[in-house]
N, C-alpha and C positions, 0 to 999 in steps of 0.2 A: 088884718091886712086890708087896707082897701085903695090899693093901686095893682095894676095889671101886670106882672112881676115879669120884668122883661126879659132876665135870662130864662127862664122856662120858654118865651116864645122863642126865643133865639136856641138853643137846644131843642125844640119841637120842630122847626123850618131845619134845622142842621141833620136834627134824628129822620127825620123822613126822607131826606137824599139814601139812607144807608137803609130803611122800611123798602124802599123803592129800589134800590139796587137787589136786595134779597130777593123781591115779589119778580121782579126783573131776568134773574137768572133762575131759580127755583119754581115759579107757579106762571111766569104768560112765555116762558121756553120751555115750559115743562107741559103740568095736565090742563094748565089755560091755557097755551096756544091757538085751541080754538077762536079766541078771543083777540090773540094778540097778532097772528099771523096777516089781517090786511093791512097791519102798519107794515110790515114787509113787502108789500106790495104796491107800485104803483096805483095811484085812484086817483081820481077828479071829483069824487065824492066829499062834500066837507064834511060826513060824517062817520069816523070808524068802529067797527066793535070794539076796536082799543080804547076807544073814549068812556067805555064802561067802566074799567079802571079809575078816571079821574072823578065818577060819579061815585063809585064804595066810596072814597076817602072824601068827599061832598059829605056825602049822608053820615059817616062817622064823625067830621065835625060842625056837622049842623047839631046832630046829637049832645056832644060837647057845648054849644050855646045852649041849646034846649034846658038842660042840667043846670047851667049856669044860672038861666033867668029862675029855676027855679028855688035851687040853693044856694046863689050867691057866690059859689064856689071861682074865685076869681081865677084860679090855679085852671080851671076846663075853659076857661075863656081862653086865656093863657095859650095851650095847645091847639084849641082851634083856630084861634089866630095865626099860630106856627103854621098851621095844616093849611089854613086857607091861603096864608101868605106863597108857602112853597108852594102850591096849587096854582097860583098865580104869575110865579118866576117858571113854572113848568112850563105851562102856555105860552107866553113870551118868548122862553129860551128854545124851549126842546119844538113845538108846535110852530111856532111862526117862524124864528130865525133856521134853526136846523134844518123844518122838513117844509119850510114855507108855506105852510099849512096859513090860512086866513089874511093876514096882513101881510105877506108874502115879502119878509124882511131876509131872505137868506143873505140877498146882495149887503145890503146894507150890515149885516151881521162879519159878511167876511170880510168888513174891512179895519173888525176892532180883533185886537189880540187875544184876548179871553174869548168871545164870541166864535171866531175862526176855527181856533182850537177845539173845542166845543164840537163845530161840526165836524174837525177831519177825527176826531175817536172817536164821535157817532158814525159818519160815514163808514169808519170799518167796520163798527160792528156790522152796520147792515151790508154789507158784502162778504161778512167772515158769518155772521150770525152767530155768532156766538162772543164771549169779551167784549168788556167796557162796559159794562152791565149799568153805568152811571147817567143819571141825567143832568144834575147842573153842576156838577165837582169832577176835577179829572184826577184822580189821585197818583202821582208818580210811584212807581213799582206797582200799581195793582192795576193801571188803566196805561194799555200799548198805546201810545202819541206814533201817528206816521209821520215820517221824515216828510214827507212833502206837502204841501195847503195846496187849497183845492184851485188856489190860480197854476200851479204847476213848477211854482220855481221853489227852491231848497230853502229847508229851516235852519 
């Protein structure tokens, strides 16, 4: 094989939405919390213990290149691609547009339809704290959508 087998990176970007929904509801609302808790909160800090998070899955797919360069293994490129890709629609979506974190696109976010949406079942969560455990998929039946956007008029 010597091309970068692009449904594995597409299946690795796709698998890590549901890696991070799991980690999500089970380990940073559970015995991480400690960690995850000043995303819950209000800050003017552009740095959160939450961002620790996006640093484990850094270092597991740098590891994955690592392995690469050394065995060729095109399949760990593959993944860390997936990894790094989704790592980088994270920040975009959930960090800038969501929580206006950095590039502070919230506005600009609610005025596309996928985006919007996005932030009003983020929004709940962080008012119900608990549901919608997702970060860039909003799955119908398993992720509550509020009737209303966040300009105030009916969906």
């Amino acid at each position: 094989m010597d091309y970068v087998p692009v449904e594995v990176w597409a299946a690795s970007f796709i698998g890590m939405e549901f890696i991070a929904r799991g980690m999500h509801k089970y380990l940073m609302h559970g015995p991480l919390w400690p960690l995850h808790e000043d995303h819950h909160r209000p800050t003017n800090s552009p740095l959160q213990k939450n961002d620790a998070f996006a640093s484990i899955f850094a270092v597991v797919s740098a590891g994955l290149v690592a392995h690469w360069l050394i065995s060729g293994d095109l399949i760990s490129l593959s993944v860390a691609v997936g990894m790094a890709s989704y790592g980088a629609a994270y920040l975009f979506i959930h960090d800038m547009v969501i929580h206006n974190r950095h590039a502070k696109l919230r506005k600009w976010g609610s005025r596309n339809r996928y985006l919007n949406a996005m932030i009003r079942v983020h929004d709940l969560h962080h008012s119900r704290g608990k549901g919608n455990w997702g970060f860039l998929l909003i799955i119908p039946g398993l992720d509550e959508i509020p009737r209303r956007t966040i300009q105030g008029s009916t969906s």
